[in-house]
C-alpha positions in Angstrom: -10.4 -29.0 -8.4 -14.3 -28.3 -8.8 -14.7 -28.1 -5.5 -11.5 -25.7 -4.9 -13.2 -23.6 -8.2 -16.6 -23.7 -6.1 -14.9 -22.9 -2.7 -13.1 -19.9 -4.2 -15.7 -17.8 -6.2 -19.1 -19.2 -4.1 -22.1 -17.4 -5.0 -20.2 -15.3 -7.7 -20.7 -18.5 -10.3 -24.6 -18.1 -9.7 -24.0 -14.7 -11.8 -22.4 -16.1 -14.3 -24.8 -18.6 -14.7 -27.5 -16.1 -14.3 -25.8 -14.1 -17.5 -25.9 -17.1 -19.7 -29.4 -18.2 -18.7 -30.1 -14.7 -20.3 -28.2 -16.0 -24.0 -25.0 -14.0 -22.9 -21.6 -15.0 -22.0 -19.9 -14.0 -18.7 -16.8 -14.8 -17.7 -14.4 -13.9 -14.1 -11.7 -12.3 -14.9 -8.2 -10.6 -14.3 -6.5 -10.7 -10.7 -8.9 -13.2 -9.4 -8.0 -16.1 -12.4 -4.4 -15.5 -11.4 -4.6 -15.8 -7.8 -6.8 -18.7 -7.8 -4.5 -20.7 -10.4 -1.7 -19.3 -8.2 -3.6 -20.5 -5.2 -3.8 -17.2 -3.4 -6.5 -16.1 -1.4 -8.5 -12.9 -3.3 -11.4 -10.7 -2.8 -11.9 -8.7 -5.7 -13.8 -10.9 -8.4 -14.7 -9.2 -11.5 -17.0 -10.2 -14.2 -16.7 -9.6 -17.9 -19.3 -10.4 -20.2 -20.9 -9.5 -24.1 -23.7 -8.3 -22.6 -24.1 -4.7 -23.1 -24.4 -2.2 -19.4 -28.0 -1.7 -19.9 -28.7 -5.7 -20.5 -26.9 -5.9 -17.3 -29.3 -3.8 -15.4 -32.2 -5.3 -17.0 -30.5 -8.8 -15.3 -30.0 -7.7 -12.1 -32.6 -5.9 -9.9 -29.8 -4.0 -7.5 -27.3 -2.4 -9.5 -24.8 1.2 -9.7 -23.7 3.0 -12.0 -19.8 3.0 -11.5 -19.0 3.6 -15.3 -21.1 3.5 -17.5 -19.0 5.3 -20.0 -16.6 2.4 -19.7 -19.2 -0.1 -19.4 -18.6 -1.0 -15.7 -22.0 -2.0 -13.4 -21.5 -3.0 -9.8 -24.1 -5.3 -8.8 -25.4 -6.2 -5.6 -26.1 -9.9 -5.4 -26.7 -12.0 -2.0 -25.3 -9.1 -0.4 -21.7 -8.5 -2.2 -20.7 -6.0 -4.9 -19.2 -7.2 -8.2 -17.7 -5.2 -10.8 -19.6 -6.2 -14.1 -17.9 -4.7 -17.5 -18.5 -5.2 -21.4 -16.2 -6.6 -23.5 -14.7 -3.3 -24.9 -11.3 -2.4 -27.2 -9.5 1.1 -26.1 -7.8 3.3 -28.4 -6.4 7.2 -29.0 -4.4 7.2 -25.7 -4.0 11.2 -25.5 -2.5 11.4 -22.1 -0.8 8.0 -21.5 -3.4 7.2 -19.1 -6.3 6.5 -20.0 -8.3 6.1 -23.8 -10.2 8.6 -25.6 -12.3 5.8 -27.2 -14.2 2.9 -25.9 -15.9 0.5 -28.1 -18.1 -1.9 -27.1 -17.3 -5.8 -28.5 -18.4 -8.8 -28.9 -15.6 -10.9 -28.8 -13.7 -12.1 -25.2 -10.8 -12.5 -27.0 -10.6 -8.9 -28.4 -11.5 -7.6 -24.5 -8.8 -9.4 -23.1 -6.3 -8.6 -26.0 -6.2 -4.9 -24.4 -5.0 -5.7 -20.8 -1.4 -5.1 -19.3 0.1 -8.4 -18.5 -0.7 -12.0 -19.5 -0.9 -13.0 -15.8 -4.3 -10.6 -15.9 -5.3 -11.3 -19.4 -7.2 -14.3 -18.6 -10.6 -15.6 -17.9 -12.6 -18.3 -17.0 -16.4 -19.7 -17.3 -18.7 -20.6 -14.7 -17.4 -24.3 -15.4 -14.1 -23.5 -14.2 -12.6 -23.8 -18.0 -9.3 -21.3 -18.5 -9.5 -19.0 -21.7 -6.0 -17.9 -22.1 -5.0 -16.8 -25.9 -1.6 -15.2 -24.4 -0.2 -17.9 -22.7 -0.7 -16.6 -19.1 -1.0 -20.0 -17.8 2.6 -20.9 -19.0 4.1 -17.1 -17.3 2.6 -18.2 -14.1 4.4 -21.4 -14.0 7.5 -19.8 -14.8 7.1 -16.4 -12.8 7.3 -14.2 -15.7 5.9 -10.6 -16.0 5.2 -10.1 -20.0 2.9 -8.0 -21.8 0.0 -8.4 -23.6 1.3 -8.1 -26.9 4.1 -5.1 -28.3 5.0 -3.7 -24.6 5.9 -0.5 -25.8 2.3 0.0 -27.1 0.9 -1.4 -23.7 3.1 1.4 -21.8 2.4 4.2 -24.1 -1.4 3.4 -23.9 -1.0 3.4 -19.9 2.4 4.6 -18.6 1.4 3.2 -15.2 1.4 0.1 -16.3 6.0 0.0 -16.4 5.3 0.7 -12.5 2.9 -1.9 -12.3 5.2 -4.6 -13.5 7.7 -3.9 -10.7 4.6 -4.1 -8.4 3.6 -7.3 -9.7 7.0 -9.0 -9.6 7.5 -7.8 -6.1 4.3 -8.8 -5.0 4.7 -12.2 -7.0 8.8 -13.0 -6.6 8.4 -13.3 -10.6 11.1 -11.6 -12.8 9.9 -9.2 -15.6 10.4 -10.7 -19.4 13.8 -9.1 -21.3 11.5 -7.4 -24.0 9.3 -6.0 -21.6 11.8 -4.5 -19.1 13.7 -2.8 -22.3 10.7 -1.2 -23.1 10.4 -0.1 -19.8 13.8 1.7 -19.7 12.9 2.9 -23.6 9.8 4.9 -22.3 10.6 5.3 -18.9 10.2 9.0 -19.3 6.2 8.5 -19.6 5.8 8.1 -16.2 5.6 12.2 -15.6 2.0 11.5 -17.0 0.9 9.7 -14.2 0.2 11.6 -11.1 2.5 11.2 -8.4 -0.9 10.0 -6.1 -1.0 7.3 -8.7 2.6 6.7 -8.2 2.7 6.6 -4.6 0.0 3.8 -4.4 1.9 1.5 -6.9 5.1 2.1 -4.9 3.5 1.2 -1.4 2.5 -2.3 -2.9 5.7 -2.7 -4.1 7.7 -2.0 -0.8 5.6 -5.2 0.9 6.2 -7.8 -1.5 8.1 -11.0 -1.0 10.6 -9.9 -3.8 10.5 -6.1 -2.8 14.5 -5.9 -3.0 14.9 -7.3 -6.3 12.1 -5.3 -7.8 13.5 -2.0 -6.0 16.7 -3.4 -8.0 15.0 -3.7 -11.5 13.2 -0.8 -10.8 16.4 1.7 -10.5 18.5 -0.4 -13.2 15.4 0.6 -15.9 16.3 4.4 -14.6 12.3 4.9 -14.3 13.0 6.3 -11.3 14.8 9.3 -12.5 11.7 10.7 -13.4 9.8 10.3 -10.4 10.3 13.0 -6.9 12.4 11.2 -4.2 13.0 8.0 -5.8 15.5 9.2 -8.4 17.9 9.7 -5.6 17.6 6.3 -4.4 20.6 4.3 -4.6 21.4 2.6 -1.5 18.7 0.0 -0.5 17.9 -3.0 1.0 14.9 -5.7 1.9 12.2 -3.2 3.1 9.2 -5.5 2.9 9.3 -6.4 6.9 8.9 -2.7 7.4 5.9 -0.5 6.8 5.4 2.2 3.9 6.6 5.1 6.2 9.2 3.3 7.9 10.8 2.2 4.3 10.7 6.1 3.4 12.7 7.0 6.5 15.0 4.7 5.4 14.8 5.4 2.0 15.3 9.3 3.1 18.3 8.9 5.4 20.6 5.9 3.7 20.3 8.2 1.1 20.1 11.9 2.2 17.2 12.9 0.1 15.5 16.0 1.6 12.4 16.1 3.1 11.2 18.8 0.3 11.3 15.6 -1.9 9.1 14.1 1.0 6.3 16.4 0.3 6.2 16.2 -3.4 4.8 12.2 -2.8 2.2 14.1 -1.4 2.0 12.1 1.5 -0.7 12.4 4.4 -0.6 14.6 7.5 -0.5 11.3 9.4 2.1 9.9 6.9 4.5 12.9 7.4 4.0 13.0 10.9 5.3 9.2 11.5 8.4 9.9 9.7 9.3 12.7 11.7 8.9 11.1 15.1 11.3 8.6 13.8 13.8 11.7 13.1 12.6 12.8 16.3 13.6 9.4 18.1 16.6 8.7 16.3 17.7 12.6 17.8 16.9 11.7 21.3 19.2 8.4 20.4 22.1 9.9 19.8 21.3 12.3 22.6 22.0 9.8 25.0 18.3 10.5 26.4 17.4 8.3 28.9 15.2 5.3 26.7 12.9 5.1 29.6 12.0 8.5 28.9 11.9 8.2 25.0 9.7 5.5 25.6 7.5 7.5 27.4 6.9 10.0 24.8 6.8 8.0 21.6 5.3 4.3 20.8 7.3 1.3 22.0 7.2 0.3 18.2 8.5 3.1 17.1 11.4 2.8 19.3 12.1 -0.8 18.4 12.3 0.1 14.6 14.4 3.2 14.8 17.1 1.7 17.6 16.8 -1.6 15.8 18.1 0.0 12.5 20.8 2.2 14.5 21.8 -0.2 16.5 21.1 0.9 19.7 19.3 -1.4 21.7 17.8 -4.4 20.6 13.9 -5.1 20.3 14.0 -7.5 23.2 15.4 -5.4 25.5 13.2 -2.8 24.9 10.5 -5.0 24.3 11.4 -6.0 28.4 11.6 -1.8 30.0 8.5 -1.6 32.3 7.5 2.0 32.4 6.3 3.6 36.0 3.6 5.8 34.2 2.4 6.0 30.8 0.8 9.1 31.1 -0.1 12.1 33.5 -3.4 10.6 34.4 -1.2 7.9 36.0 0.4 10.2 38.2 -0.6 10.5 41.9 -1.5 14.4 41.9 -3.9 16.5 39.8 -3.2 20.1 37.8 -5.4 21.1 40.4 -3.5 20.3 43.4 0.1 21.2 42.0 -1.3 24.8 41.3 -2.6 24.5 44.9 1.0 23.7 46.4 3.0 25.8 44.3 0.7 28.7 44.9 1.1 30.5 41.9 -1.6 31.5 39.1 -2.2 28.9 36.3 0.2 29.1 33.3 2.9 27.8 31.2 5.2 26.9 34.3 2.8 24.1 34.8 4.1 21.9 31.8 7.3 22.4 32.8 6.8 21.2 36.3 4.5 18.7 35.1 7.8 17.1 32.9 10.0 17.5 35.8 7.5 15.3 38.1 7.4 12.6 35.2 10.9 12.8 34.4 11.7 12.0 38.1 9.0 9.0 38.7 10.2 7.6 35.2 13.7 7.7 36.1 13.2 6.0 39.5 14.2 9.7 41.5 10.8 10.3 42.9 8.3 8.1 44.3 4.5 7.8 42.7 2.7 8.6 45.9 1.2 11.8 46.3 2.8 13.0 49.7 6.5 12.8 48.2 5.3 14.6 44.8 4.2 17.3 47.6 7.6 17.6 49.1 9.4 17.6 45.8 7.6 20.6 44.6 7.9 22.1 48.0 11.7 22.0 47.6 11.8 23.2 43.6 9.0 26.0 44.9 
């Protein structure tokens, strides 16, 4: 197990160590305990430690300033970044987001007595001991979500955190504890203090876990989602983690009709909203009856696969097996140049159009790639 401890967290121990060789404590903890006691590969390690921000720097010669106010130093040792905060309480939650008050404490257990979820409320020394005074341990072995503490005053202090408990148990298969799902649905309505950015984050982790489906399905029974754009008209679902976060919202938006004004309020990105409209855009030229080799042509073969796939159209092997004759106009056996040169006419628009019909043809097996027969087609359409 030492060795697995040593594996896992590498040179990060020596800053532990470093800490206590200067009469402080330090200890890892948060996600990383969990997913090393859950045996889950992790990147993130974060250090807490009694050691006040400016002791820190006085440690460590390479260090930033990442939040101070918070007590948070990132250092740079051996040449990664680790996130080094105080032991702190937080209090006078204004905006059920974030606290008004930080104070600095002594005490691990007191730090770790403010954090959201046992599973993330634990730490552990540079020995590899476990500190856990909320019985993560035991939730981890029995795939529980639970709060630190009175739920209800863990979501009022941070209203994101009733989203993060159906990210966590999707991401985890683990089912959320009875008292903390009812006080999910009891302040459900604090979640319009979160910005829907915020929101949107959480919901994309949750849509790729193993247990996606029956944390959509906890999600919607709490009624959270009445309060958030688009996903309080969800109601017909299914296992979306196979699919990515924009093909989950266009199936999201079509099984259930939600319209795409509702879209736009996730404030997605331009590359986001442009993804989900070329799979309306392919599901059109689907039920068009356009010719595939042609819709292949225009839009990504995965694309294709997804959207005919969920329609039933064609399956992902056959298309998977279409050989395109061209990919693109660069492929084609004649220039701009030389098509303005046979029709004889000024440059213009017309040259798109003829352009499509010479691609159209070659895809569809009418014309011949070779430069002489594109000649003698546009002589006859001249």
């Amino acid at each position: 197990m030492q060795n697995i401890f040593e594996q896992k967290f590498g040179k990060a121990i020596d800053i532990l160590k470093i800490i206590e060789k200067n009469g402080y404590e330090a200890y890892f903890v948060g996600g990383c305990v969990r997913d090393y006691l859950l045996d889950v590969d992790f990147s993130d390690i974060d250090v807490t430690t009694n050691a006040l921000p400016e002791q820190v720097k006085e440690i460590f010669g390479k260090t930033i300033d990442t939040g101070l106010q918070h007590g948070t130093v990132t250092v740079i040792f051996k040449g990664e970044a680790y996130e080094i905060t105080t032991f702190r309480t937080e209090s006078d939650y204004s905006n059920h987001r974030a606290p008004d008050k930080v104070e600095f404490v002594r005490n691990l257990k007191e730090d770790l007595d403010r954090r959201d979820f046992t599973i993330n409320a634990m730490a552990m020394d540079s020995r590899g001991v476990i500190y856990d005074f909320h019985n993560g341990v035991t939730d981890l072995k029995n795939g529980v979500i639970r709060t630190v503490n009175n739920p209800s005053e863990r979501f009022y202090e941070d209203s994101l955190r009733m989203l993060r408990a159906f990210r966590f148990s999707s991401k985890l298969n683990f089912e959320i504890e009875e008292s903390t799902f009812f006080a999910i649905k009891k302040n459900a309505k604090l979640i319009e203090f979160v910005s829907v950015e915020r929101i949107v984050s959480e919901f994309k982790k949750l849509l790729v876990g193993v247990g996606c489906k029956n944390s959509l399905e906890k999600l919607i029974s709490s009624e959270i989602h009445k309060y958030i754009p688009f996903l309080k008209y969800i109601k017909t679902y299914q296992d979306l983690s196979p699919y990515t976060f924009t093909q989950s919202l266009y199936y999201l938006s079509y099984f259930n009709n939600i319209d795409s004004v509702e879209l736009k309020k996730l404030k997605l990105s331009n590359i986001e909203i442009k993804q989900i409209k070329k799979y309306e855009n392919i599901k059109y030229a689907l039920d068009s009856n356009t010719p595939l080799e042609l819709i292949l042509y225009k839009h990504e073969k995965e694309d294709v696969q997804f959207v005919s796939e969920l329609f039933k159209y064609y399956t992902t092997e056959y298309i998977a097996n279409i050989r395109l004759k061209i990919h693109s106009f660069y492929d084609v056996e004649i220039t701009s140049k030389e098509i303005i040169d046979t029709i004889n006419l000024k440059p213009g628009p017309w040259i798109k159009d003829i352009i499509s019909q010479i691609e159209k043809n070659i895809l569809l097996n009418k014309l011949n790639n070779r430069k002489e027969e594109i000649i003698d087609f546009l002589l006859k359409i001249k």
